[in-house]
N, C-alpha and C positions, 0 to 999 in steps of 0.2 A: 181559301184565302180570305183573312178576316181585314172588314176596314176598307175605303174607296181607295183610289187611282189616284195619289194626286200627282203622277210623276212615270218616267218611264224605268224608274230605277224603284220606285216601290215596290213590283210584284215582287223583283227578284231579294230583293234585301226583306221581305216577310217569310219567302217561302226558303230563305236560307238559315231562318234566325236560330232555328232548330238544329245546327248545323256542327258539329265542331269545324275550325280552322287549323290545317297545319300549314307551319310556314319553314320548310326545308327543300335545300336544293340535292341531298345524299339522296341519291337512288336509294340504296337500298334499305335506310331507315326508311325512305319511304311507303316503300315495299311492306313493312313493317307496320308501321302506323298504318294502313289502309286495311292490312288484314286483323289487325285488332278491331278497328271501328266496324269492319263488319263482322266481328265474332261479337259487337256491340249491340249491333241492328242498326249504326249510323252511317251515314253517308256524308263523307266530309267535303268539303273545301280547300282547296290545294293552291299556296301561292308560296314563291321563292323569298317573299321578301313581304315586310307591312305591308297589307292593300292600300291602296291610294285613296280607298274612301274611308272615312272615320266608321260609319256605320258597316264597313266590314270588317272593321279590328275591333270594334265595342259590340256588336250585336251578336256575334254567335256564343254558344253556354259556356267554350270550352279554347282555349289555343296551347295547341300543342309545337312548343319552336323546337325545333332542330337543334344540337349543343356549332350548328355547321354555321347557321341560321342568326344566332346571338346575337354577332357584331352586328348585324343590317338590321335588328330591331334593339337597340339601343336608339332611344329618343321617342321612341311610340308611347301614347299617350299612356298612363299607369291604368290599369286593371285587376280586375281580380279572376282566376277562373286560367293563370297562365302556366303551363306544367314545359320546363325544361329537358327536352327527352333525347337521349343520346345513347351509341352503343359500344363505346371505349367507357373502359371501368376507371381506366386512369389518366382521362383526358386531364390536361392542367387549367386551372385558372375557370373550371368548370361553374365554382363558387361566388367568383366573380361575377362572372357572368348572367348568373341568377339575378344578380342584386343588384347590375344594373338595370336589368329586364324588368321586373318587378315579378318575378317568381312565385309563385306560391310554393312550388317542391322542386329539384332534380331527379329523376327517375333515368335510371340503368338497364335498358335492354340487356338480355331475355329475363332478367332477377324479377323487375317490376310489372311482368306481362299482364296475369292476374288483376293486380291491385288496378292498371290503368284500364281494363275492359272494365271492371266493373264501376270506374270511375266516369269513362265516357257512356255508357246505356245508363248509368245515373240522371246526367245533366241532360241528355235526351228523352228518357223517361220524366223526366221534370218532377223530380226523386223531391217531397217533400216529407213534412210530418209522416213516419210510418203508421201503421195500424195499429188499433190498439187492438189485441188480441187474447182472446180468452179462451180458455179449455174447461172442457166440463167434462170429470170420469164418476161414473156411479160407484159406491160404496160396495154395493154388491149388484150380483143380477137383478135385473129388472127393476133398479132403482128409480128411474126415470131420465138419465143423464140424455139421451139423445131428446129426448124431448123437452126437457128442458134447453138445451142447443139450438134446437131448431125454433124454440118461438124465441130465445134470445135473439136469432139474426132474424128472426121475420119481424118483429118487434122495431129493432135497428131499421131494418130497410124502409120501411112503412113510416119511420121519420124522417127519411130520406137523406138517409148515408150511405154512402158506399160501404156495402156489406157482401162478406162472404165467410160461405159454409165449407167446413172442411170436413169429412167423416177418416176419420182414423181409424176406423175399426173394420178391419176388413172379411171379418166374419158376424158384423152385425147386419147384413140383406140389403145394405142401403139407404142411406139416409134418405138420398130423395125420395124413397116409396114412402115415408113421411109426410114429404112437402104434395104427393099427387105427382110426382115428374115421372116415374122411375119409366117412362117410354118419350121422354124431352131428348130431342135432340144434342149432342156435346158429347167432350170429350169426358171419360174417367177416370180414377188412377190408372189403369193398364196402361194409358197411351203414357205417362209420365214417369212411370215403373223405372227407368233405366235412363232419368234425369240426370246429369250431371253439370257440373258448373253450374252458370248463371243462367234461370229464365226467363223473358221479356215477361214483366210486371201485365204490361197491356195484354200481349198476346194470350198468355193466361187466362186471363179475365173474358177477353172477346171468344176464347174457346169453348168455355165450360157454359151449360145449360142453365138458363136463366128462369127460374119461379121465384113467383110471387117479389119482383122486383131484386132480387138479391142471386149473386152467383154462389153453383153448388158442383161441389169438388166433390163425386161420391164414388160408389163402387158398381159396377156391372155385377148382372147375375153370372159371367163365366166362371170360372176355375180361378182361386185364392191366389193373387199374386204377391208375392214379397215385395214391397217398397223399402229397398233398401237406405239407408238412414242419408248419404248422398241424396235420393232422391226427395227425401222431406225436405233437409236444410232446402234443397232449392226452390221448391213449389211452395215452400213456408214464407220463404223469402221474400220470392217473386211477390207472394199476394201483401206481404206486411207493406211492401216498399210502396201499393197501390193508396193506400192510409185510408180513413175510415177504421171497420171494424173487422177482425178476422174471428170469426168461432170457431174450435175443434171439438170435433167431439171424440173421445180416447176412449179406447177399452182400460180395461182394470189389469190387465199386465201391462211390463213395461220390457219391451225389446230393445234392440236399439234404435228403430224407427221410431217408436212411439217416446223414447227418452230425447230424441233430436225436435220433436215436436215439444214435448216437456220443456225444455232449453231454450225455445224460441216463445214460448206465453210470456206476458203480463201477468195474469191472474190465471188460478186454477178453482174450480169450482166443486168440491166435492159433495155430492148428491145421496143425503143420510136417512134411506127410513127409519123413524123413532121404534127401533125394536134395539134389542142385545146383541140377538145375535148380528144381526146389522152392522152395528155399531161396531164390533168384533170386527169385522171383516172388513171397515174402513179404516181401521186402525191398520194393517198390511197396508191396502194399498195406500194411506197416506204415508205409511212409510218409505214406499219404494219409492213413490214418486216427488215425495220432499228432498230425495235426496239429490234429484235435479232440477225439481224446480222452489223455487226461493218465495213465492205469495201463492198460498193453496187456503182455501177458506170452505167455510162446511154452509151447507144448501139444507137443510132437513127438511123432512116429510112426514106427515102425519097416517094416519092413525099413530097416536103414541101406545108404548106396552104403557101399564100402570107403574108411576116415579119417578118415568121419565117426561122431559119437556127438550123443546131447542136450546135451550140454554145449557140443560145436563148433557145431550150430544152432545156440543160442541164445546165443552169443559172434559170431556171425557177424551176428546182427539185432541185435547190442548191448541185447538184451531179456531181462529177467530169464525163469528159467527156473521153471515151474508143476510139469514133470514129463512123464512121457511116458506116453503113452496104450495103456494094455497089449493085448495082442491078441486076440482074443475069438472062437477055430475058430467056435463057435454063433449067432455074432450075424448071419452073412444067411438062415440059415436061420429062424432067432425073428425076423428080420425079414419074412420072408415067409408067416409065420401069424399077423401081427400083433402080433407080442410085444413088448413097448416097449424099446428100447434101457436098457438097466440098468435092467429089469425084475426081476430075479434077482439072486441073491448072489454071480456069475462079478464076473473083474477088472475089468471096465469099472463095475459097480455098486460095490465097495471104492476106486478110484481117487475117485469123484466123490463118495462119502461124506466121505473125506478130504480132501478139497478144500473141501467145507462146513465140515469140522469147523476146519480153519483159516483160513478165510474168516471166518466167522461169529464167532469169537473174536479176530479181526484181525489174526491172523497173517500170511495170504495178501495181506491188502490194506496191511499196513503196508510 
């Protein structure tokens, strides 16, 4: 509890403020609304009628009236944040009702069940700015995409955002044996495998194993599990709705797990060694994956063949150019004492700073 004592009504009116309020005397919508707010993660507040104190009709995120409920909160101070919820379809004068309340919406049990779960773990989540969110797929094998990934969010975290690592690719060994974790405590995809609906944005986060300041969503060395595309939208979700930044890093197919991941980026990063055949082979995957995601840009790599430059890459995949990815003598050896891919102040950590820096002021994504 944040803030001093100045009263005997303080603790409770702080430690409620998180709170939704319903204010119905129907049983059984009651029954109802309690079991949504805890398919939420919330723990509500329950009164027949306006509390008698201001600060608990104005202080919680969320009031949910009763359509039973209306007449006895006609006169309550105006707000915003007030949902009309009822479970007759064709109650009358339902519309009235709203507009004297000051309503934000009417909602129709069991139709609106959905929409209000994820509306109350919103307001309780303290659901603000989502993530800006980036994917990075290599052009071909061994382009460098996960590494490039991985010093994007250690880069992010190290200027202190809220950052997280996603590995999508479940036959790439693990991102965190990149980061040094691959024996860090947390959860992996397995345990998320079989997500469905909504997941707590926080609990997410306090789950998965934490290096180098930043959280990482990876794969266990077990047996290849299918994440099926339910289970991205919601662990994609979950981490967008946390804000800061989300990285994914994608394989070069696109299933429908990795097209539900496609779907939910900001920017795609596509990662071009200056060779032909290379080149060839980004042309595919930009194509599969353009066709669900809508801002995909080319990353190149040098050694160039002879004729080529980043510029003729990325005129040849008709994709705007991000820049090219400087070369880094140090980084397999800091990779094999554990040391994070733009971990350090060398080019690969100054590329991907600057690439936040116009990112994040919308430079990069306009």
């Amino acid at each position: 509890m944040a803030g001093s004592i100045t009263s005997k009504r303080d603790p409770v009116v702080e430690g409620r403020r998180d709170r939704p309020l319903i204010v119905t005397e129907d049983v059984e919508l009651l029954d109802d609304l309690l079991r949504l707010c805890a398919a939420a993660g919330a723990e509500p507040d329950v009164h027949h009628r306006v509390p008698e104190h201001a600060d608990d009709w104005q202080g919680p995120p969320l009031v949910l009236v009763g359509d039973d409920a209306a007449a006895r909160c006609r006169g309550a101070t105006r707000r915003r944040g007030v949902l009309l919820v009822g479970r007759d379809q064709d109650a009358p004068d339902v519309w009235r009702h709203a507009v004297e309340i000051g309503a934000d919406c009417v909602l129709r049990l069991p139709d609106a069940e959905g929409w209000l779960v994820d509306r109350i773990a919103d307001v309780v989540e303290g659901v603000g700015e989502q993530a800006l969110t980036v994917g990075v797929i290599g052009g071909r094998g061994g382009a460098g995409a996960s590494t490039l990934a991985c010093a994007l969010a250690v880069t992010s975290a190290r200027s202190g955002r809220r950052t997280m690592l996603v590995d999508g690719d479940p036959l790439g060994g693990g991102i965190d044996v990149l980061l040094g974790g691959e024996c860090a405590e947390g959860r992996r995809w397995p345990d998320f495998a079989a997500s469905k609906g909504r997941v707590a944005g926080g609990a997410l986060e306090e789950s998965l194993p934490e290096l180098h300041r930043l959280r990482v969503l990876s794969w266990d060395r077990g047996d290849a599990v299918v994440v099926p595309p339910e289970a991205m939208r919601s662990v994609l979700a979950a981490a967008r709705r946390r804000g800061g930044v989300v990285v994914v890093d994608l394989p070069r197919r696109v299933d429908e797990g990795v097209a539900e991941a496609l779907a939910q980026l900001d920017v795609g990063l596509l990662v071009v060694p200056g060779e032909l055949r290379a080149v060839a082979a980004a042309g595919r995957v930009a194509s599969l994956a353009g066709m669900v995601l809508q801002d995909l840009r080319v990353v190149t790599r040098g050694p160039y063949a002879p004729g080529l430059d980043d510029q003729w890459v990325a005129a040849a995949l008709g994709l705007p150019l991000v820049g090219e990815l400087p070369w880094e003598p140090a980084l397999s050896a800091a990779e094999d004492t554990g040391a994070p891919p733009g971990g350090d102040r060398g080019p690969l950590a100054g590329f991907c700073a600057a690439f936040w820096d116009r990112a994040l002021a919308g430079g990069a994504l306009s």
